[in-house]
C-alpha positions as CSV (number, residue, x, y, z in Angstrom):
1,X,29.1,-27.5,4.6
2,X,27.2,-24.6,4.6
3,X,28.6,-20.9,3.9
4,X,27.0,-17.7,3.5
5,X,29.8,-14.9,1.7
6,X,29.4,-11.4,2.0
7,X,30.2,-8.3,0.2
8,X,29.4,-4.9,-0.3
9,X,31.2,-3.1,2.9
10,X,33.3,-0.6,3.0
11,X,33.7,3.7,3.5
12,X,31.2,6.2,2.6
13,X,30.2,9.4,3.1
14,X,27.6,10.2,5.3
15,X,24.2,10.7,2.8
16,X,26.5,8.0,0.5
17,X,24.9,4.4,-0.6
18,X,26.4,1.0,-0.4
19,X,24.9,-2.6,-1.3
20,X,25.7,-5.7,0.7
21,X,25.2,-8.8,-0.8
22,X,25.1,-12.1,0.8
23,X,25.2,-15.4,-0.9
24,X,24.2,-19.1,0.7
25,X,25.6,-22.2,-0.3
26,X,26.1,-25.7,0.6
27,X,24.2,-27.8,2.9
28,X,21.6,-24.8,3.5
29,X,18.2,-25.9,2.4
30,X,14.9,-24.8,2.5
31,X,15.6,-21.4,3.1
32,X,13.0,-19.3,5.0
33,X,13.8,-16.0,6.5
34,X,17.1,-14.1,5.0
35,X,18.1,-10.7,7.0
36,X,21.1,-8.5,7.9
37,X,22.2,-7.8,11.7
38,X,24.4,-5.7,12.7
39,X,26.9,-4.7,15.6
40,X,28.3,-1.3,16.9
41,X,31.4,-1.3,19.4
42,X,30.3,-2.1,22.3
43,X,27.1,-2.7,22.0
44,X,24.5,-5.8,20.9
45,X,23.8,-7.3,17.7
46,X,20.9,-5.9,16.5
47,X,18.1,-6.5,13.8
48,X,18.4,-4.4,10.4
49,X,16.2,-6.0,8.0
50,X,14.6,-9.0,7.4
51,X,12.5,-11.0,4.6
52,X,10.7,-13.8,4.5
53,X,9.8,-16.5,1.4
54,X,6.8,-14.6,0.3
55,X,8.3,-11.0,0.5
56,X,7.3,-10.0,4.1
57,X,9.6,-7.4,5.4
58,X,10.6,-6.3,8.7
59,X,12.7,-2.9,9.9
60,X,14.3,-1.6,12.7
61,X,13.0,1.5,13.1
62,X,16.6,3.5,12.4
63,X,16.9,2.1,9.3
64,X,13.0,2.5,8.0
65,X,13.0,4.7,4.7
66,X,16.5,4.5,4.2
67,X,17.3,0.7,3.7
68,X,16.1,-1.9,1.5
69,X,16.6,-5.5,2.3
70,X,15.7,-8.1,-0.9
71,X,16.1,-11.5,-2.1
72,X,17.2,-14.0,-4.8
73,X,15.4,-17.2,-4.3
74,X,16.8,-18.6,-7.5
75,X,20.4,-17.2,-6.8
76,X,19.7,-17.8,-2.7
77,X,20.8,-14.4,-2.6
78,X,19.9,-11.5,0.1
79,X,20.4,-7.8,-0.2
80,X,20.4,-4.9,1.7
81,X,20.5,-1.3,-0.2
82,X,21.4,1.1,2.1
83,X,20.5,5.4,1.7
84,X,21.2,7.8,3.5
85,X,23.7,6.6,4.9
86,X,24.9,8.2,8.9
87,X,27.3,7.9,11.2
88,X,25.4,6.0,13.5
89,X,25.2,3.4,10.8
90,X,28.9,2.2,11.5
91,X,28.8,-1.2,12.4
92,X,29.8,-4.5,11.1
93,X,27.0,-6.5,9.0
94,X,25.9,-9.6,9.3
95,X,23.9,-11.8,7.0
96,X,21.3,-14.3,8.8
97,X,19.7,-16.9,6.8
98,X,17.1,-19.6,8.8
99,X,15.7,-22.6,7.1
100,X,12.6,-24.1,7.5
101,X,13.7,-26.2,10.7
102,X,14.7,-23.1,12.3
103,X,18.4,-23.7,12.0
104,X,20.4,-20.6,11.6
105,X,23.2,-19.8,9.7
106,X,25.1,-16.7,9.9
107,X,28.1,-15.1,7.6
108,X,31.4,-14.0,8.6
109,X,30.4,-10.2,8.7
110,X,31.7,-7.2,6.5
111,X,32.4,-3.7,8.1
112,X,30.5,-0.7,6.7
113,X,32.1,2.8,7.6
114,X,29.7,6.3,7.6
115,X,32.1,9.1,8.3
116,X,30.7,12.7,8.8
């Protein structure tokens, strides 16, 4: 069965740091692309950061400068550093992971908090 586990949410500051961490296991194989998502209340998920096998990153454009999105291939491991932190950044984070087939798989989420 496959899981993905997150950690690294929580409360901070705005201008504070946090690191999510999202680990894949079971029958996951072949990983391709790893990334975080996230959703605000009431509004859509929305791309944060991605990376593919060879390094190839992608940002949304709010989050360019400030976050960091990296990966473990040996420990099928995906991170997101995240600067700066703001308000706006309040959401709960997902973790994506998409093998080779183009199967998704998507952790259970873990809330990050930016007060002012």
């Amino acid at each position: 069965q496959a899981q993905l586990v997150e950690s690294g949410g929580g409360l901070v500051q705005a201008g504070g740091s946090l690191r999510l961490s999202c680990a894949a296991s079971g029958s996951i194989f072949s990983i391709n692309v790893m990334g975080w998502y996230r959703q605000a209340p009431g509004k859509q998920r929305e791309l944060v950061a991605v990376i593919g096998t060879g390094g190839i990153t992608v940002y949304a454009d709010s989050v360019k400068g400030r976050f960091t999105v990296s990966r473990d291939n040996a420990k099928n491991t995906v991170y997101l550093q995240m600067n700066s932190l703001k308000p706006e950044d309040t959401a709960v984070y997902y973790c994506k992971v998409s093998d080779i087939y183009v199967r998704d798989y998507w952790g259970q989420g873990t809330q990050v908090t930016v007060s002012s």
